[in-house]
Structure formats: structure tokens, C-alpha cells
N, C-alpha and C positions, 0 to 999 in steps of 0.2 A: 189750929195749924193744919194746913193739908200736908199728907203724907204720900208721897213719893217712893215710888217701889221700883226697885233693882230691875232690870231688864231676865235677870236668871231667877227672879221670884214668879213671873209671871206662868200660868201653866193656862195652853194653849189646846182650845178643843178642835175636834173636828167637828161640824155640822155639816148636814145632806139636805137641801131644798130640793123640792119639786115645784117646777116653775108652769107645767100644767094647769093651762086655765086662769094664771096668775094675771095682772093688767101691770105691765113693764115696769111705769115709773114706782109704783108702792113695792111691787117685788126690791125694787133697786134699793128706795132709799134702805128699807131694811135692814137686805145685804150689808150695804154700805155701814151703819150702825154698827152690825154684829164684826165686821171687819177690822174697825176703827176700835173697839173694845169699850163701847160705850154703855153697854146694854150693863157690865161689868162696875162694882161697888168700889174696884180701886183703879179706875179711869185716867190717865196722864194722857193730856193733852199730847205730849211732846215726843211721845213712846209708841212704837208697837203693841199693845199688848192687846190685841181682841185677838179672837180664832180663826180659822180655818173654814172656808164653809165653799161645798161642792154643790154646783146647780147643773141636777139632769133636765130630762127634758124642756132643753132652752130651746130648740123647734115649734116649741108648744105655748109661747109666752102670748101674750094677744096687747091691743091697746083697745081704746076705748074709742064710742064714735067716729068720725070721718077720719080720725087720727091717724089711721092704715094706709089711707088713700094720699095724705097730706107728706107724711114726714119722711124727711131724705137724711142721706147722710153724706158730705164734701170731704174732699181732698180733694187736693193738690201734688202735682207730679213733681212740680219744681222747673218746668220748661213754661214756656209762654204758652198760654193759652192751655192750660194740663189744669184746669178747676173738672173733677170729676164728679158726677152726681148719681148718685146711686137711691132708688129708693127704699122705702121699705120691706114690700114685698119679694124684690131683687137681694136684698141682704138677706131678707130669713129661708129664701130657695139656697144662696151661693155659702154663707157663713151665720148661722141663727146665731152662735155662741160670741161672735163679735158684737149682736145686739145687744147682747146683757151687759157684756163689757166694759161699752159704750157709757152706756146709760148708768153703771156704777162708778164708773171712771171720773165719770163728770161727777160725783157729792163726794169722792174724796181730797184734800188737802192739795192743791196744785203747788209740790217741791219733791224734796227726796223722799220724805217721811212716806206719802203719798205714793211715789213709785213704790216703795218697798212694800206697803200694805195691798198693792194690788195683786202683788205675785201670790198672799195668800188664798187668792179665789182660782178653782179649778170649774170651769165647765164644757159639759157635755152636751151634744144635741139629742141623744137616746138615754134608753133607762139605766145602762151602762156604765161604771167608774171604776176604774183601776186602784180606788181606794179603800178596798173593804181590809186591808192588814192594820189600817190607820183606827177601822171601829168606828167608824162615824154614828152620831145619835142625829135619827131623824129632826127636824126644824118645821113645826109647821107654821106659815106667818099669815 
């Protein structure tokens, strides 16, 4: 019988990644895991209950081969002809910590469950976080 745990049972950690050096998409899925509370022995699919996890230096993330050169990122304005293209390199100059975002965004759960687990991720583009009262324990992945 799988056993299903109370939303006020769950105790929710902080972790602190450092994304220096890291190659985007493995930094992500990770993240993504540790978010989801998979990593975790009493796992509900249907719940919140992973932690907390702050990613500094998201300026510093890298990809792999021609990957840099190739990958964009669209939007849409909403008016005719408003398809925006942004590349890589133009993201991680104007916004790095929307790369991460991004790319975590996309491996979790596309509903509500999904928005709400996103708000658990804070990131930085320096070595800097407004969350040392929280205690964070380093994450190395």
C-alpha cells in the first residue's frame, strides 16, 4: 500500500547550487528533481513536497558544442507580426537567471502543481543571495 503524507508532514529544505561551470540542461534536470521532491523516500506525485533550492552564479552556466551559437529563445507580443527572437548569448548579457528558469521550467509538470513548484526556485546571477537566515546546505550536482 503506498502511503500518502499530509501536506504539514512534509519538512522542506533549503539547498544552494552553484551553476559555475555547470552545462544547462543536467544542471536543470536536477534542479527540476530536487524541486519536484523526487530525490525524497516519501514522493506524491500529486503534492508539493520537494525543497527549496537557490542557484548563484546563473551568469556562469555554459552549453555544450555549437549549442551557444544555435539556441534561441521566442516570444510573442501578441500584435501581428511581434514573434521575438532572442538568442543565447543576448539572454545570458540582458537576463542569465531567465536561462535557468527556462530550461527548469520546461521538466516540470505543465498545470498548477507546476506553477506552484516553480516559485520554490530563487536565482541569482552573482555569488550573492538574500537567503542566508533560511541556512541553506550547499548542493553539489
Amino acid at each position: 500500500m503506498t502511503k500518502f503524507i499530509k501536506s504539514s508532514d512534509v519538512e522542506k529544505k533549503w539547498y544552494v547550487v552553484d551553476a559555475k561551470d555547470q552545462v544547462l540542461g543536467r544542471l536543470a534536470s536536477k534542479i527540476a528533481a530536487i524541486l519536484r521532491g523526487k530525490h525524497k523516500p516519501v514522493f506524491t506525485p500529486n503534492m508539493d513536497n520537494g525543497d527549496y533550492v537557490i542557484v548563484i552564479n546563473a551568469d556562469k552556466v555554459r552549453l555544450t558544442g555549437k549549442r551557444e551559437e544555435l539556441k534561441t529563445y521566442i516570444r510573442y507580443t501578441g500584435y501581428p507580426g511581434g514573434q521575438r527572437i532572442t538568442s543565447f548569448k543576448e539572454m545570458m548579457a540582458k537576463k542569465p537567471e531567465f536561462v535557468i528558469y527556462h530550461a527548469v521550467k520546461g521538466m516540470l509538470p505543465k498545470n498548477r502543481l507546476g506553477r506552484k513548484i516553480i516559485k520554490n526556485l530563487k536565482i541569482y546571477a552573482g555569488e550573492n543571495h538574500p537567503h542566508a537566515a533560511q541556512k541553506p546546505e550547499p548542493l553539489s550536482l
